[in-house]
SERO-4910 file (N, C-alpha, C, O; in steps of 0.05 Angstrom, whole numbers):
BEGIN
 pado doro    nc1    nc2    nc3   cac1   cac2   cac3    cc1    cc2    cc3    oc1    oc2    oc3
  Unk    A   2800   2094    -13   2821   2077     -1   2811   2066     26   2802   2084     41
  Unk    A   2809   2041     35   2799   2026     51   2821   2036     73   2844   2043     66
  Unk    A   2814   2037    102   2838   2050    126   2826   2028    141   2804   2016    139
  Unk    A   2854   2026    163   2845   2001    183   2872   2011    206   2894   2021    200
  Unk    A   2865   2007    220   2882   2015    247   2892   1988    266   2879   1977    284
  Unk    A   2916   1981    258   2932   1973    275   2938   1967    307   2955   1982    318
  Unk    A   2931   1952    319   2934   1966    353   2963   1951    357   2967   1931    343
  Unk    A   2978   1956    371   3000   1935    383   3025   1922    362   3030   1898    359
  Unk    A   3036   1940    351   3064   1929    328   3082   1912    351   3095   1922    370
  Unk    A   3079   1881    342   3091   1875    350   3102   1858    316   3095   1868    294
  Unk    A   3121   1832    318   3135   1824    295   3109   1811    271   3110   1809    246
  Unk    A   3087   1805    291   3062   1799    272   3049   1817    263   3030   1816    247
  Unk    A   3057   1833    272   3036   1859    269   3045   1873    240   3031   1882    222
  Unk    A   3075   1871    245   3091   1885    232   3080   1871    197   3069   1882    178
  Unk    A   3090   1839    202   3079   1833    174   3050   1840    174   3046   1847    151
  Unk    A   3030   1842    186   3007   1849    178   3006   1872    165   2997   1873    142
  Unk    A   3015   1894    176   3017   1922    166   3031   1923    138   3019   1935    121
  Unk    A   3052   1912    133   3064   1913    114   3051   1900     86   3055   1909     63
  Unk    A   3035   1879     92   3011   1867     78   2990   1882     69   2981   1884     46
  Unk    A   2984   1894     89   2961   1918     88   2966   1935     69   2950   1938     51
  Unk    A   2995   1952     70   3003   1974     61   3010   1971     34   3009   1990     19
  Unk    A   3017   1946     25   3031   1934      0   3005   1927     -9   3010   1906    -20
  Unk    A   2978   1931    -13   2957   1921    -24   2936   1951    -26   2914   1953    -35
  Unk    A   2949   1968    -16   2944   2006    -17   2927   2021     10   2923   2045     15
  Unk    A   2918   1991     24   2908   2000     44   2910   2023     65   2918   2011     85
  Unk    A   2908   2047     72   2922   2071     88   2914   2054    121   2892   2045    127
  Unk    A   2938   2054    138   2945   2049    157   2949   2060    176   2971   2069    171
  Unk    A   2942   2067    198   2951   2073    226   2951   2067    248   2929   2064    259
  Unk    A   2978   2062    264   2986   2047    278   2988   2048    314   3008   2062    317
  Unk    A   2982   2045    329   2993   2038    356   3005   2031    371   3004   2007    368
  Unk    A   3017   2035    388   3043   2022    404   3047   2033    429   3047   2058    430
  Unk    A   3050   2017    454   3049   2030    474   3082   2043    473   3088   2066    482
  Unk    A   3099   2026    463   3121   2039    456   3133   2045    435   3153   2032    430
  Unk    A   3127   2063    419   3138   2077    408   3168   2076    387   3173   2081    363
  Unk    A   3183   2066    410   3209   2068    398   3216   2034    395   3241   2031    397
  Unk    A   3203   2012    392   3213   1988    386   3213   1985    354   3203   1999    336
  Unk    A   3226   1965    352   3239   1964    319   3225   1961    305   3232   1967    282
  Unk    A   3190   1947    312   3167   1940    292   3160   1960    285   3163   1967    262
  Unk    A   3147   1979    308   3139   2005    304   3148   2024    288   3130   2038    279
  Unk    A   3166   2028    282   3193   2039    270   3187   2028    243   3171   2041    229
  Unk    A   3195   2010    234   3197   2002    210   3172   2003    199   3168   2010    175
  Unk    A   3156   1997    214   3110   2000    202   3118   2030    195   3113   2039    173
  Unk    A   3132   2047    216   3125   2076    205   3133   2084    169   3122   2092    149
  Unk    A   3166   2075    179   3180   2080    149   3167   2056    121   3175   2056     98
  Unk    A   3152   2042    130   3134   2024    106   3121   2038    102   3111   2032     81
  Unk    A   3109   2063    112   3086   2077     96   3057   2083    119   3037   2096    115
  Unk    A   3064   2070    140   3047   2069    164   3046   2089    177   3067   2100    184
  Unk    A   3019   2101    184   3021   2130    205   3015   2121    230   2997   2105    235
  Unk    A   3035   2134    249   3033   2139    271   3013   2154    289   3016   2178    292
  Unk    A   3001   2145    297   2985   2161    326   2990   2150    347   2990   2126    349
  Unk    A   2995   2170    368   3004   2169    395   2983   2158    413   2986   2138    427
  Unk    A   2961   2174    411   2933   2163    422   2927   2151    416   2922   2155    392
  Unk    A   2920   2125    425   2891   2100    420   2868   2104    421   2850   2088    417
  Unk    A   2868   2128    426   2833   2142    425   2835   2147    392   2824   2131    377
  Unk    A   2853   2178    381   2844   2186    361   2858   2162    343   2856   2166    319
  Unk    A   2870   2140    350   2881   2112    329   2854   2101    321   2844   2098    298
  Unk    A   2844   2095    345   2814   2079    342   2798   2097    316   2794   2090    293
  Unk    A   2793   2121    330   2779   2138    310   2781   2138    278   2763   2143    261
  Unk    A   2808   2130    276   2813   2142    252   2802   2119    231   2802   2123    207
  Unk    A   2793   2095    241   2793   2075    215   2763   2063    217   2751   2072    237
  Unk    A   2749   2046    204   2727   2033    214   2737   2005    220   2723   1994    238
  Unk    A   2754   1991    212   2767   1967    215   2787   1966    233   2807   1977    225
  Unk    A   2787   1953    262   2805   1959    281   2828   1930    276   2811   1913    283
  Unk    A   2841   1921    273   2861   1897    278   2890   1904    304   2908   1919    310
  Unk    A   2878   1881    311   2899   1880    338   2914   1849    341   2901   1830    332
  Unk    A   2935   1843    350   2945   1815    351   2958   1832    379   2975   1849    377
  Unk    A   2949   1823    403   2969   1829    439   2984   1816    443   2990   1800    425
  Unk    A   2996   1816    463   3010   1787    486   2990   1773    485   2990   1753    472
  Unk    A   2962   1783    502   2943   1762    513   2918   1783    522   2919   1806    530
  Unk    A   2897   1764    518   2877   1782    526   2879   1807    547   2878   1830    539
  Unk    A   2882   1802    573   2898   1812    591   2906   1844    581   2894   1864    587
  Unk    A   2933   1840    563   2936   1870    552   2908   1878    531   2903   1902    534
  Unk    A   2897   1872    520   2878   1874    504   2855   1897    513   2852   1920    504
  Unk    A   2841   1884    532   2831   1908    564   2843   1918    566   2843   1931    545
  Unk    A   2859   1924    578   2879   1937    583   2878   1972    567   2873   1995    574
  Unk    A   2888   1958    540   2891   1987    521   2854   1983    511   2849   2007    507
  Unk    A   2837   1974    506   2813   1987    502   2797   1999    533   2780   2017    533
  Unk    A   2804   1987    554   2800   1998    582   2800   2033    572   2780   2048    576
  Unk    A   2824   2043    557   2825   2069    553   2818   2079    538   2829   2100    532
  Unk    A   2792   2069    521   2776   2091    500   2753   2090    517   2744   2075    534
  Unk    A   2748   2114    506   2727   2132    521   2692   2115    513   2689   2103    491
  Unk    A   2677   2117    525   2643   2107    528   2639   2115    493   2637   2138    487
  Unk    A   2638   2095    472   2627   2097    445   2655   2097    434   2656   2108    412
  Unk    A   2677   2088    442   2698   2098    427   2703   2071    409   2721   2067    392
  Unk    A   2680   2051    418   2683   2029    388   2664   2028    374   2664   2011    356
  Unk    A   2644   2043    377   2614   2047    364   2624   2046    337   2644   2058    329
  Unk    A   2609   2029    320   2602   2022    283   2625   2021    282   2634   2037    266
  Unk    A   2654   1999    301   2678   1994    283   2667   1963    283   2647   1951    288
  Unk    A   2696   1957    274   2695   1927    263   2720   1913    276   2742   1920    267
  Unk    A   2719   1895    295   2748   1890    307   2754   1869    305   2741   1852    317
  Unk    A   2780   1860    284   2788   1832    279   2807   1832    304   2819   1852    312
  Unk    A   2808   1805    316   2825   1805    339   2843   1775    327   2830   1756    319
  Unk    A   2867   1774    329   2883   1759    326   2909   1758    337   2932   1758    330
  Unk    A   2892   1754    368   2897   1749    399   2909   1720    411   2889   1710    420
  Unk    A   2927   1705    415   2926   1682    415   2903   1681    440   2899   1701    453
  Unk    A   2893   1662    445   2876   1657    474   2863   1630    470   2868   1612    454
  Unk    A   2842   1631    493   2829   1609    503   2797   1616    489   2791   1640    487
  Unk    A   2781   1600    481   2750   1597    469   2727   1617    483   2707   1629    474
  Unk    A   2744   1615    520   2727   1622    528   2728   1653    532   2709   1669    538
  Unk    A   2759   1659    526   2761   1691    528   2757   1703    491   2759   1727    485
  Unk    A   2752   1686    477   2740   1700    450   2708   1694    461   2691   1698    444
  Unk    A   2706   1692    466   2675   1692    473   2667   1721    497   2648   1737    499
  Unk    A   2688   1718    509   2678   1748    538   2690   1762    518   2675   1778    506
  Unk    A   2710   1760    512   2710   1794    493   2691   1800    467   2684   1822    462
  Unk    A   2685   1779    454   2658   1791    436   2636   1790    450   2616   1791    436
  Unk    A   2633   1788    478   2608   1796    491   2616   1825    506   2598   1839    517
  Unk    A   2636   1831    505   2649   1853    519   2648   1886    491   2642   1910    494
  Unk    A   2657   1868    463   2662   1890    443   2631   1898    440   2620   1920    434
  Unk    A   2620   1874    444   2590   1883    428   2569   1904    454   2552   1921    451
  Unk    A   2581   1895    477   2566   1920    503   2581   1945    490   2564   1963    488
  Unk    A   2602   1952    482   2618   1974    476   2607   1980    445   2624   1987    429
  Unk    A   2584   1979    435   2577   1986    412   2592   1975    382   2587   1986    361
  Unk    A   2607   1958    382   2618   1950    360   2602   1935    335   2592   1913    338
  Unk    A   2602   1948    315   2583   1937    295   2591   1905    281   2575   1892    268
  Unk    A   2620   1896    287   2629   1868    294   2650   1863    303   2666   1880    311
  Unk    A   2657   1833    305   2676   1825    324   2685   1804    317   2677   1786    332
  Unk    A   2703   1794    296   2720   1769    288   2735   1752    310   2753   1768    305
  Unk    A   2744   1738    326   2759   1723    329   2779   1707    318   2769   1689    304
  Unk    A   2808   1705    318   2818   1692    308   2842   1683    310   2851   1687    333
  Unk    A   2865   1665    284   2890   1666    295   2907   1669    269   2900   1666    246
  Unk    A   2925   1674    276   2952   1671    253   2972   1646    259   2986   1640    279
  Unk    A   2969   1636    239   2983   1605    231   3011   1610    217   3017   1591    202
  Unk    A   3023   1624    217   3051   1624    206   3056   1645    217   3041   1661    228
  Unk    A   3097   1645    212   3108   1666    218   3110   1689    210   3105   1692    186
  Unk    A   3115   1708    221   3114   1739    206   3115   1742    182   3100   1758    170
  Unk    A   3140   1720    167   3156   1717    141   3139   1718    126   3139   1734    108
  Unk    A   3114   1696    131   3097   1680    110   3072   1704    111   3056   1702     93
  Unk    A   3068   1721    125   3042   1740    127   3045   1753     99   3067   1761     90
  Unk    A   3020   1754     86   3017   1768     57   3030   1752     31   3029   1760      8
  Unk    A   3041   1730     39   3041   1712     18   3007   1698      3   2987   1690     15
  Unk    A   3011   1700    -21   2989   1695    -37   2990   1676    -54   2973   1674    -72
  Unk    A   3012   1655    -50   3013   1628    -64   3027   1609    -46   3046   1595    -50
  Unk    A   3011   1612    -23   3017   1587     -6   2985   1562     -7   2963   1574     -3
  Unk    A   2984   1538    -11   2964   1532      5   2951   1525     24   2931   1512     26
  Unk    A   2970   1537     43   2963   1535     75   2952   1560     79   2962   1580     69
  Unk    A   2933   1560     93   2917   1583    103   2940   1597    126   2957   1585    140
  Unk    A   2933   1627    124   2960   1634    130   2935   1643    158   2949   1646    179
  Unk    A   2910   1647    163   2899   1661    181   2864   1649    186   2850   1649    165
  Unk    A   2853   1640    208   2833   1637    216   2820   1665    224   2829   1687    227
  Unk    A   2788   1652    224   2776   1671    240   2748   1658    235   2741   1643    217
  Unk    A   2734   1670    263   2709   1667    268   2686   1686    277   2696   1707    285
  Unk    A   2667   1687    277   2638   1701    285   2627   1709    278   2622   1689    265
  Unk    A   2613   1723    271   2592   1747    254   2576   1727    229   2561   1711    241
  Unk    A   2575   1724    209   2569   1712    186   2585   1709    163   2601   1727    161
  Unk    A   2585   1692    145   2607   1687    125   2604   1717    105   2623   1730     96
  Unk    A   2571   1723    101   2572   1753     81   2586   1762     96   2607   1766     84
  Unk    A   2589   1771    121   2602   1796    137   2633   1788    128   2650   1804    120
  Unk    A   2636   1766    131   2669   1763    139   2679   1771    102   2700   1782     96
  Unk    A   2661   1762     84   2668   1761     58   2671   1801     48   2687   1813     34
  Unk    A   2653   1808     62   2650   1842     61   2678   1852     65   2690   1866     49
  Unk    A   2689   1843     88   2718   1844     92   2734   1830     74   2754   1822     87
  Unk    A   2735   1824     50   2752   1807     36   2781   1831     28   2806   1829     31
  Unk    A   2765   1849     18   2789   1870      3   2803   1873     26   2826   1872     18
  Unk    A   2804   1877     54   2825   1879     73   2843   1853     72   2864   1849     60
  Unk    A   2829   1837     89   2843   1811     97   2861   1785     69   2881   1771     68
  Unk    A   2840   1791     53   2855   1783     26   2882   1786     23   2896   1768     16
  Unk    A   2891   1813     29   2925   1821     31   2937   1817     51   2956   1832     53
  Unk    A   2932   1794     79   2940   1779     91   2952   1760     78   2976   1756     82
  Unk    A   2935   1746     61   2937   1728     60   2913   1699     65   2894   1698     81
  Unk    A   2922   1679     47   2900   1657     52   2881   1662     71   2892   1678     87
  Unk    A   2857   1658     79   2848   1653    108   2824   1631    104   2817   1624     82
  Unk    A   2814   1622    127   2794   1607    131   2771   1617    152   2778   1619    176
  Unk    A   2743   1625    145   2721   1624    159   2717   1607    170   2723   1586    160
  Unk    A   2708   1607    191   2702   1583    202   2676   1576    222   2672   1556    236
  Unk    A   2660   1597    220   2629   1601    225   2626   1616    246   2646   1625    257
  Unk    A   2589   1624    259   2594   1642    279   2594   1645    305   2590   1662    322
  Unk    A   2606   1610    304   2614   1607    330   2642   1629    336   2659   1630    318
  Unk    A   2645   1642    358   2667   1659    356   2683   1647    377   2700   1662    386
  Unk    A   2682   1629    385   2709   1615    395   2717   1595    374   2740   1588    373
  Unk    A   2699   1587    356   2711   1558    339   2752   1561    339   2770   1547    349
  Unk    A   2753   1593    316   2775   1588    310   2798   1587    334   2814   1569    330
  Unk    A   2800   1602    354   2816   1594    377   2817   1561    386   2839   1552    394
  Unk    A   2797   1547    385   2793   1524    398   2808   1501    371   2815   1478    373
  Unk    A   2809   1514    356   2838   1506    322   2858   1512    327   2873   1492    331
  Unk    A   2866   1528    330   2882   1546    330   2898   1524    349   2917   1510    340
  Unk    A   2889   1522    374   2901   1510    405   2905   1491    401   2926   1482    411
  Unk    A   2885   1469    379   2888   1444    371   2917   1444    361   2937   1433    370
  Unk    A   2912   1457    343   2944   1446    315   2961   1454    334   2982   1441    330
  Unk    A   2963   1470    356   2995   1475    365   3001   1459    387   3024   1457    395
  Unk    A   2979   1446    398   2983   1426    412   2998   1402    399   3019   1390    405
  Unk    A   2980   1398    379   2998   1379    365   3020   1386    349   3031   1367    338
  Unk    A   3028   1412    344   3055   1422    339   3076   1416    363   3097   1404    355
  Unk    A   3075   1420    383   3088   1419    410   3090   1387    417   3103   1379    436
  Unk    A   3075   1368    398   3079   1335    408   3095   1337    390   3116   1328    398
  Unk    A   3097   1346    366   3120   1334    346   3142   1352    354   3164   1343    347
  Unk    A   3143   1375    367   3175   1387    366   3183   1365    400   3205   1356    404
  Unk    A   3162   1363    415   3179   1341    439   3186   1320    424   3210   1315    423
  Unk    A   3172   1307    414   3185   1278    417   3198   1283    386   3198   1265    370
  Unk    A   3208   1304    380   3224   1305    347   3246   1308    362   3264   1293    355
  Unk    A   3252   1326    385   3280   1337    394   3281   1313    411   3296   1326    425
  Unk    A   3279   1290    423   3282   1282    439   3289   1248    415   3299   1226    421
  Unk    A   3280   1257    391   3291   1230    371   3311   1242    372   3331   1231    383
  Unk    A   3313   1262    365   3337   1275    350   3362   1274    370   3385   1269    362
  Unk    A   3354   1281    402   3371   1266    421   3391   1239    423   3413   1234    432
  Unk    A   3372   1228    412   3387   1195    409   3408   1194    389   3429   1181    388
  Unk    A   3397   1213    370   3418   1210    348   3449   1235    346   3468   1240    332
  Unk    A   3438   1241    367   3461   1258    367   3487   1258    391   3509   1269    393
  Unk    A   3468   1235    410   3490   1222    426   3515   1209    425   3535   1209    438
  Unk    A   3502   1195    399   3510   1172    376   3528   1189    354   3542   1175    340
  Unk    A   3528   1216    351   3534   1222    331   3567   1221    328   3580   1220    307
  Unk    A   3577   1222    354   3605   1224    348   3620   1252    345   3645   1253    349
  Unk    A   3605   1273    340   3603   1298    342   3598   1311    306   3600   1335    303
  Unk    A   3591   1291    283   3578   1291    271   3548   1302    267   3530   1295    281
  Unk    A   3546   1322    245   3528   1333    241   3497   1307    242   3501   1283    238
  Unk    A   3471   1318    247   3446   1302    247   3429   1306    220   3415   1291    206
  Unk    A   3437   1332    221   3409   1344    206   3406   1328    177   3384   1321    169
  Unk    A   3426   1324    164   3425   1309    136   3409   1276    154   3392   1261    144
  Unk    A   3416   1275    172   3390   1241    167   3373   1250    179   3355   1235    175
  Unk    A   3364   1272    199   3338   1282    202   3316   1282    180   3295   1269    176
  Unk    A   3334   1308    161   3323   1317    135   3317   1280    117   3294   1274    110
  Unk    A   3331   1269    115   3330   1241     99   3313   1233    106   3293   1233     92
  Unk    A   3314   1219    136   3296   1195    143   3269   1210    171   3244   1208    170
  Unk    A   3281   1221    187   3257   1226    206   3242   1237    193   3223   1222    186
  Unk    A   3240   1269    184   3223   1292    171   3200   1277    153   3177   1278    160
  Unk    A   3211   1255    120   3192   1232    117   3170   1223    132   3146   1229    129
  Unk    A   3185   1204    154   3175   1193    172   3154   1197    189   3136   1182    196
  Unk    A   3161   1230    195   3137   1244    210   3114   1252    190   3091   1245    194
  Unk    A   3124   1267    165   3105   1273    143   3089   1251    145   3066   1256    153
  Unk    A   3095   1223    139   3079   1199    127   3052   1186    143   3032   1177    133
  Unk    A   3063   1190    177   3044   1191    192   3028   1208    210   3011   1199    226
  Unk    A   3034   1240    205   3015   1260    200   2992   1250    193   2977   1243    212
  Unk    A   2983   1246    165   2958   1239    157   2939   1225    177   2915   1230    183
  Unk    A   2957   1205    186   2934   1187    208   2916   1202    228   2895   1195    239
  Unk    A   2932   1227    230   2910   1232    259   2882   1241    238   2861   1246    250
  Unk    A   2881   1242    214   2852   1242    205   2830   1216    209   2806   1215    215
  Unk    A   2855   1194    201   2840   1167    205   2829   1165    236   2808   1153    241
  Unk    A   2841   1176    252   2840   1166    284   2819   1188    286   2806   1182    306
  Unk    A   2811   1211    274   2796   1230    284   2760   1222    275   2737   1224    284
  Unk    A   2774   1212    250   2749   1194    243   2727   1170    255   2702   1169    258
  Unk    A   2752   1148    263   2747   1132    280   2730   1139    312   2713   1126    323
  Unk    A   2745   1168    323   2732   1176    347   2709   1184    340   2691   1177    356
  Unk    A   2698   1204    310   2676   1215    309   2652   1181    305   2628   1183    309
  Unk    A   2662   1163    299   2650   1130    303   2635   1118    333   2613   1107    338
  Unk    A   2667   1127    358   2667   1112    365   2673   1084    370   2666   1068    387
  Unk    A   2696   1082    343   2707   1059    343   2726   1061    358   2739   1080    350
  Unk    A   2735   1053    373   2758   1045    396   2770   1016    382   2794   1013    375
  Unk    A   2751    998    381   2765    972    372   2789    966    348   2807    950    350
  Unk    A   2782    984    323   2800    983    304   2831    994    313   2837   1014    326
  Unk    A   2843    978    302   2870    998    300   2891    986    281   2915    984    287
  Unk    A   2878    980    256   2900    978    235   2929    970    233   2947    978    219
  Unk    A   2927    955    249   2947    940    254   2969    947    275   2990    935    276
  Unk    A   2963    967    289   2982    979    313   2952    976    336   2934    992    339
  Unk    A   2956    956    346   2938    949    372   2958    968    399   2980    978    395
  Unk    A   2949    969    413   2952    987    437   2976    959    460   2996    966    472
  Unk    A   2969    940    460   2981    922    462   3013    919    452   3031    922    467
  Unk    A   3015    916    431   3037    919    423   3050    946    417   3074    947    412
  Unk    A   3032    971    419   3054    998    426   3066    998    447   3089   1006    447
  Unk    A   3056    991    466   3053    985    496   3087    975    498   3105    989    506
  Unk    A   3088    952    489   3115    933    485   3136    948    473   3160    946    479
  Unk    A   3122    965    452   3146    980    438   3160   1002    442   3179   1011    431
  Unk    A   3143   1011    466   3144   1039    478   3168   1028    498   3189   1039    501
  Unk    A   3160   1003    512   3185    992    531   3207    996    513   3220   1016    521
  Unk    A   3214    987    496   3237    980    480   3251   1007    481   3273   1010    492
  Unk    A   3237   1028    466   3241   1054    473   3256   1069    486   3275   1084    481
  Unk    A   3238   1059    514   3258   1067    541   3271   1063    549   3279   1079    566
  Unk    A   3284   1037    547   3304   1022    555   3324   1025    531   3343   1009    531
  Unk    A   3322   1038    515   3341   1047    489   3351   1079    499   3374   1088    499
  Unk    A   3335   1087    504   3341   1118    522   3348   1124    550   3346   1146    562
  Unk    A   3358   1096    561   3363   1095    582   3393   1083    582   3411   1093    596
  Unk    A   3396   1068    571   3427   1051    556   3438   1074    542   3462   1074    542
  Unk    A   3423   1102    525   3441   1118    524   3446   1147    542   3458   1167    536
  Unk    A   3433   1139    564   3442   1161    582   3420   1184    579   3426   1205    590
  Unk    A   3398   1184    568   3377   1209    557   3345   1205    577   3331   1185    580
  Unk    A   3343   1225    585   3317   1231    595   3287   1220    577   3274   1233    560
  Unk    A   3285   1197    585   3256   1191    582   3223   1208    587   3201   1204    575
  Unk    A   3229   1223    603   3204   1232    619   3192   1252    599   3168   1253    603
  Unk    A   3196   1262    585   3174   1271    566   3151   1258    552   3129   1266    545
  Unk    A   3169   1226    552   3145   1203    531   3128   1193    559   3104   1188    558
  Unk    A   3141   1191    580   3123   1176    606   3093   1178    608   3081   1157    614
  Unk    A   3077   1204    604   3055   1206    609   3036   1192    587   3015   1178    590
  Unk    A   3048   1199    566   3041   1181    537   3043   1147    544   3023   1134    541
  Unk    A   3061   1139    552   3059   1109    562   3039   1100    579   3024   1081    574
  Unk    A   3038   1122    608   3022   1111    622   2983   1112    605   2965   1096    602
  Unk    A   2987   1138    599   2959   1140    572   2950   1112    558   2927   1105    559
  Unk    A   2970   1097    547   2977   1080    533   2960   1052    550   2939   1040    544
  Unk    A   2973   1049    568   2968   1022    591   2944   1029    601   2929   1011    609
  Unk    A   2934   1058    603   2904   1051    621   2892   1048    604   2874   1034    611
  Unk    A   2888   1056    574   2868   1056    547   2877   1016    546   2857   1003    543
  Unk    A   2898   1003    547   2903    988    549   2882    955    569   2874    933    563
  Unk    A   2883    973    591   2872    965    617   2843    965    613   2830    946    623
  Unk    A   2828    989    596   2807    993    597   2788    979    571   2764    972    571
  Unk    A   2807    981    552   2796    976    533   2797    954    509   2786    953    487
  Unk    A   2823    929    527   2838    916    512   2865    919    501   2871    938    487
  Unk    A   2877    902    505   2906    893    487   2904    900    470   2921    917    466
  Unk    A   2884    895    445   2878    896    417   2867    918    408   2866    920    383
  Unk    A   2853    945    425   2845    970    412   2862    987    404   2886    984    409
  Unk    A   2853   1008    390   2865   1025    373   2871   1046    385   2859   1051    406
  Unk    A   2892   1066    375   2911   1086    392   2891   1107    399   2899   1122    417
  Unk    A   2867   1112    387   2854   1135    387   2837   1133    415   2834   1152    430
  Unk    A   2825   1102    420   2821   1096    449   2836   1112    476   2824   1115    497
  Unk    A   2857   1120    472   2868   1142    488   2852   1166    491   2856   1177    513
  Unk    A   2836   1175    478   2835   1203    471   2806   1203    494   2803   1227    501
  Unk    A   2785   1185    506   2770   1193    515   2774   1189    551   2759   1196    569
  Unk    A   2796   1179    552   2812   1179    580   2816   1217    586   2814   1227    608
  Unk    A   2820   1228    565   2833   1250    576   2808   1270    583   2814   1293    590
  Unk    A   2781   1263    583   2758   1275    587   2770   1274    621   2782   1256    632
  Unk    A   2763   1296    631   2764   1303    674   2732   1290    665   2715   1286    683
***
């Protein structure tokens, strides 16, 4: 029976463990506390408890951890003892920055670790250990694809995942991408959805959300491939019939529609002004992706 040790039950953790455990894996778990509801329930799923993060570490060759933030991460390995990661294997599915998956697999590997994954989890707790989604439910990066594949019988009972080579920041520097652009569609989704609910009369939204926006957003999703394309070109000039020029105009219209109904503009502002200097710089007539090399410091 394959064992893997848990650090940190928190609600991700929890579906991980439960993934783990539901696929026969023997588990044991960590928690600086003890008595919170993840912990608790990992136990009664079948999960053993150890108090120590020393003899936790010990007990598995496969370490998995998901923290707050690197920050706590040190933190609780700060407290294993000189070799206390010697010949493990530590998937980390840490949210962070490229450059702190990079100091900590230069940090695991001074501490004897025979490897060091980087990575992230892309869905909610709910979706962890689902096996007929085709969204990858989990990234990861570093070591080599045989290594990462060696690990299949663990991570497999996650769920989907994606390699993504041995660069060991790649997957963080993904990871940051998509939620960046998760975080443009929940602003300017709640801030459509504003307009329409001003308007609503005190009438429900969600049935023409669901109808017409959700569509709407789906349909032009796809583009940022076209636009990602175009940048890997260098084409600035194309833009398929939305010139920068005329967003420019339309973006006015916009605001002066969210201003006649009484609603805060200033979330789209920075996007506008983005808009007018790619504008300024590059023509009336270039394409929206022309934005994207303004934002180089």
């Amino acid at each position: 029976m394959t064992a893997v040790t848990y650090i940190s039950v928190g609600n991700i953790g929890l579906g991980i463990v439960k993934a783990l455990l539901k696929a026969g894996t023997k588990v044991t778990v960590w928690n600086r506390r003890e008595d919170r509801a993840p912990v608790k329930e990992a136990i009664n799923a079948g999960a053993v408890l150890e108090k120590d993060v020393k003899r936790a570490v010990a007990n598995s060759p496969i370490i998995i951890v998901c923290t707050l933030n690197y920050a706590t991460l040190k933190e609780i390995f700060a407290d294993l003892p000189d070799g206390g990661l010697n010949g493990k294997v530590v998937v980390n599915f840490t949210s962070g920055t490229p450059g702190q998956a990079v100091e900590m697999d230069g940090w695991t590997r001074g501490n004897g670790v025979a490897g060091y994954f980087d990575g992230a989890i892309l869905v909610p707790p709910a979706f962890i250990g689902a096996q007929d989604t085709p969204n990858n439910i989990f990234l990861l990066s570093g070591e080599t694809e045989d290594y990462y594949l060696s690990l299949s019988p663990v991570l497999a009972s996650i769920g989907r995942g994606a390699y993504l080579g041995p660069d060991v920041s790649t997957a963080s520097r993904l990871d940051l991408a998509g939620i960046t652009a998760m975080y443009g569609m929940f602003s300017g989704g709640i801030l459509g959805m504003s307009l329409l609910k001003k308007a609503s009369d005190g009438k429900p939204i969600a049935p023409t959300v669901k109808a017409a926006v959700v569509p709407m957003v789906q349909s032009l999703a796809t583009s940022l491939e076209r636009m990602a394309e175009l940048w890997d070109k260098g084409d600035f000039e194309t833009n398929d019939g939305h010139s920068l020029g005329m967003q420019v105009t339309g973006l006015g219209t916009l605001r002066t529609a969210y201003e006649e109904a009484g609603i805060e503009f200033g979330l789209c502002a920075p996007w506008v002004q983005l808009m007018k200097e790619a504008a300024e710089k590059n023509g009336a007539d270039a394409g929206t992706i022309s934005t994207g090399p303004l934002l180089f410091k």
